[in-house]
C-alpha positions in Angstrom: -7.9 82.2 50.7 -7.4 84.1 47.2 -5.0 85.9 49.3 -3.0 82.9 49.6 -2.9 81.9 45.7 -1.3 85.3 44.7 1.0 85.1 47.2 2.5 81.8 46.1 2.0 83.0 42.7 4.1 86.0 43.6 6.5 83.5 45.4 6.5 81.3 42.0 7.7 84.2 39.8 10.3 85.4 42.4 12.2 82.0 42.8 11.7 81.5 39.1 13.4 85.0 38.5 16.3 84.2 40.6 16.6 80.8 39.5 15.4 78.7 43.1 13.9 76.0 41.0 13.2 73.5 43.9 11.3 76.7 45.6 9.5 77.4 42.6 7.7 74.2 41.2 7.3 73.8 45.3 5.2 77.3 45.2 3.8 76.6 41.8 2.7 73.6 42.6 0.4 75.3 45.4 -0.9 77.9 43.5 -2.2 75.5 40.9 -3.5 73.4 43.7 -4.9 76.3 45.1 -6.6 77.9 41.5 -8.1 74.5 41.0 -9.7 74.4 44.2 -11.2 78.2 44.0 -12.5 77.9 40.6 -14.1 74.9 41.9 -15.8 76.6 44.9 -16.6 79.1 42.6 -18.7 77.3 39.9 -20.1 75.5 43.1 -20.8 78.6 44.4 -22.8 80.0 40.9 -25.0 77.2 40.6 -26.4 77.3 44.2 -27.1 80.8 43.8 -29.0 80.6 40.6 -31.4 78.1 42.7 -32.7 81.3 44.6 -35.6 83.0 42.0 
């Protein structure tokens, strides 16, 4: 699924570059959607593994 946050990241900078704003804040809207929910999952993920001793 990080897979799919660089490439609407990649998409983002692309339609920015050549000016396809509706296609951009589309993709960048995703990828922000998408960061917030992985660095979720990932604090989620760090403080069940630091139950294990």
């Amino acid at each position: 699924m990080l897979h799919y946050t660089l490439v609407f990241l990649v998409v983002a900078l692309l339609a920015g570059a050549f000016g396809f704003f509706g296609l951009a804040g589309l993709a960048a809207s995703i990828a922000k959607i998408l960061f917030v929910l992985f660095l979720i999952l990932f604090v989620v993920s760090l403080i069940t593994g630091r139950k294990r001793l």
